[in-house]
N, C-alpha and C positions, 0 to 999 in steps of 0.2 A: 534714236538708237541706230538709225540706217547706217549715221556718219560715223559711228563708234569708231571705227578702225580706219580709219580714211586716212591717217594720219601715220599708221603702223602697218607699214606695207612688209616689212620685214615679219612682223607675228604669223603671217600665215605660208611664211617659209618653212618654220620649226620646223625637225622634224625633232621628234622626241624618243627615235630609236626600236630599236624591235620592243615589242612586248615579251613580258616570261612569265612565264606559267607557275612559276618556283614564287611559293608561300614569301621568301626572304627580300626577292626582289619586287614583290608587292608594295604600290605606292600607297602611304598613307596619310592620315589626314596633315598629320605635322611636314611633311616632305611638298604637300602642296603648296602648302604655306612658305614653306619655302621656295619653292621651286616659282611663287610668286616673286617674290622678294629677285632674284635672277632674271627671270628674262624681261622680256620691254613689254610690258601690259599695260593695256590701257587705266589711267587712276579708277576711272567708275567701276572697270571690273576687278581690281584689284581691292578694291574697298568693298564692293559685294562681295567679291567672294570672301575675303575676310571677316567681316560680318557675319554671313554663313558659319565658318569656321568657329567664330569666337563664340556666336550661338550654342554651336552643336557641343561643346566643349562644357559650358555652361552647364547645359543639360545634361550633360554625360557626368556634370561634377554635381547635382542634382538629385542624378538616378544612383549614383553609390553613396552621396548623403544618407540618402533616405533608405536603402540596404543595410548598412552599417547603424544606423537607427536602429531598424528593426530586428537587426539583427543580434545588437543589445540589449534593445527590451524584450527578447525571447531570452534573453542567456540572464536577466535578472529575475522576468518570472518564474524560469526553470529553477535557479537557485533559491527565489523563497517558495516554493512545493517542495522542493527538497529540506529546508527550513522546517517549516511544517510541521513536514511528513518524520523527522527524526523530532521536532518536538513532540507528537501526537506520539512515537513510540517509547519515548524517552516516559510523556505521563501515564503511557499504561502500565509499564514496568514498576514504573515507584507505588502506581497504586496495588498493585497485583504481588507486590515482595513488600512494603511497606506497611500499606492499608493509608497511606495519606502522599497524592502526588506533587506537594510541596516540599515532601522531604527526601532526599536524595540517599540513592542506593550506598552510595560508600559510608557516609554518615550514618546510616542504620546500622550496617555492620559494627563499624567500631563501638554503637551500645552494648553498654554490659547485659546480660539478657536477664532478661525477669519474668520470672513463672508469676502470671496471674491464676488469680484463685479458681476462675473457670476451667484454666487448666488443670488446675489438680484436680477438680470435679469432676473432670470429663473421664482423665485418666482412672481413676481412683474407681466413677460406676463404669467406662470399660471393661475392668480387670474384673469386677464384681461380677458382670455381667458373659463373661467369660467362663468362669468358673462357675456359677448359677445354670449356665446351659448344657456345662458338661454333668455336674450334678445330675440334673434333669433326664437327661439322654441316657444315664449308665442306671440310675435308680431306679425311677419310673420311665420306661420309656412310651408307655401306654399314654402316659399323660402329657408328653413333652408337648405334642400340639398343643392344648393349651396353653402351656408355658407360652411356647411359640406366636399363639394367637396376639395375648394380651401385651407380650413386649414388644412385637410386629407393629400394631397399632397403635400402643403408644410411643413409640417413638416416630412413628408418620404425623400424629396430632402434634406432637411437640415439635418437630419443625415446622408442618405447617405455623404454627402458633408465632414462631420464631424468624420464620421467613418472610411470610407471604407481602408484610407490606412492605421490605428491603428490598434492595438491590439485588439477593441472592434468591428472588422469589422463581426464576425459571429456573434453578435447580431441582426445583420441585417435579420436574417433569422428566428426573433421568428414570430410565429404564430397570434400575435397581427398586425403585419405590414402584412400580409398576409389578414386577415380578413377587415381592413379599404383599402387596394387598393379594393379589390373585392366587399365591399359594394360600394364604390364610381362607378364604373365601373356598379355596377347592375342598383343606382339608376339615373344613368347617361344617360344608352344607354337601360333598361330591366326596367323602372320604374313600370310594368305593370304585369309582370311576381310576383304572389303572392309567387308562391313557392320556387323562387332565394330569395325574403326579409324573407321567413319565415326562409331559412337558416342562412342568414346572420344575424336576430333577434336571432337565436338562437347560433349562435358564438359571439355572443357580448355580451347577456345575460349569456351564459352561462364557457365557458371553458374563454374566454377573463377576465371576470369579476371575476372568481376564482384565476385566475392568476394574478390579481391589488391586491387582496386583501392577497395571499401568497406572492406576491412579497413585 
């Protein structure tokens, strides 16, 4: 290594000029390489340093492979979560307007509609049941609690009955079924107690009756 240049008496003449401080006149990797290729180097250093070069280049063609990798396999996982995520809304929808997430919202529309017979059932003691309570209230109003008691309860039995082992069984727990057991139970066994009906007046008037009218 001593005798490296013994031969290139001229290389340690260079000179290679002021340095700059300006970003543009910055020497880089590909300029050495050239700048190899140019003046009188010795082959061994001129082959290391090329090597170096070729190396570092290598690597550097490596380090953006594997970027660009990763960088796709983030932009494909993102896409199926987003996949997903609009199939998973896509099947709450159809079940939620449909009643079956195999079958698509617009194809339901275009069936012709069809009153099943639970529905006229429902409508049909609705309306009975409507008019039964005003009955009650304008005739005897003495007795409407009664009245009030036994359709109160039987109609929490019959969902329950209807519910509980469904899908639909934590509707059991809205705040509506809460409020008519407790009214029933006040005006049952507490008829006298102002302050238990002035609550119960005010859950039926108020958050009950807000919630018929958002629902």
């Amino acid at each position: 290594e001593s005798s490296l240049f013994e031969d290139d008496d001229d290389f340690f003449d260079f000179d290679p000029g002021p340095l700059s401080n300006n970003d543009e006149d910055a020497l880089t990797l590909r300029d050495l390489l050239g700048f190899l290729d140019e003046v009188r180097v010795p082959d061994s250093l001129r082959k290391r340093t090329k090597a170096w070069g070729e190396k570092i280049m290598g690597e550097r063609k490596k380090v953006v492979s594997r970027a660009r990798s990763k960088l796709k396999e983030f932009q494909n996982g993102f896409k199926r979560r987003g996949e997903l995520l609009r199939e998973s809304g896509s099947r709450t929808a159809r079940r939620l307007i449909t009643g079956d997430i195999n079958k698509k919202v617009r194809d339901y529309v275009k069936e012709p509609p069809v009153v099943r017979m639970i529905d006229c059932l429902s409508f049909t003691l609705g309306v009975l049941l409507l008019v039964s309570s005003e009955f009650m209230a304008i005739k005897f109003p003495e007795h409407f609690w009664i009245f009030y008691v036994i359709t109160a309860w039987a109609m929490i039995v019959t969902r329950c009955f209807l519910w509980w082992g469904g899908e639909f069984k934590y509707f059991l727990f809205d705040f509506c079924y809460y409020v008519n057991a407790v009214t029933s139970i006040v005006v049952t066994f507490f008829p006298r107690d102002t302050s238990l009906l002035q609550v119960c007046f005010v859950w039926a008037n108020g958050p009950v009756a807000i919630a018929m009218v958002t629902w």
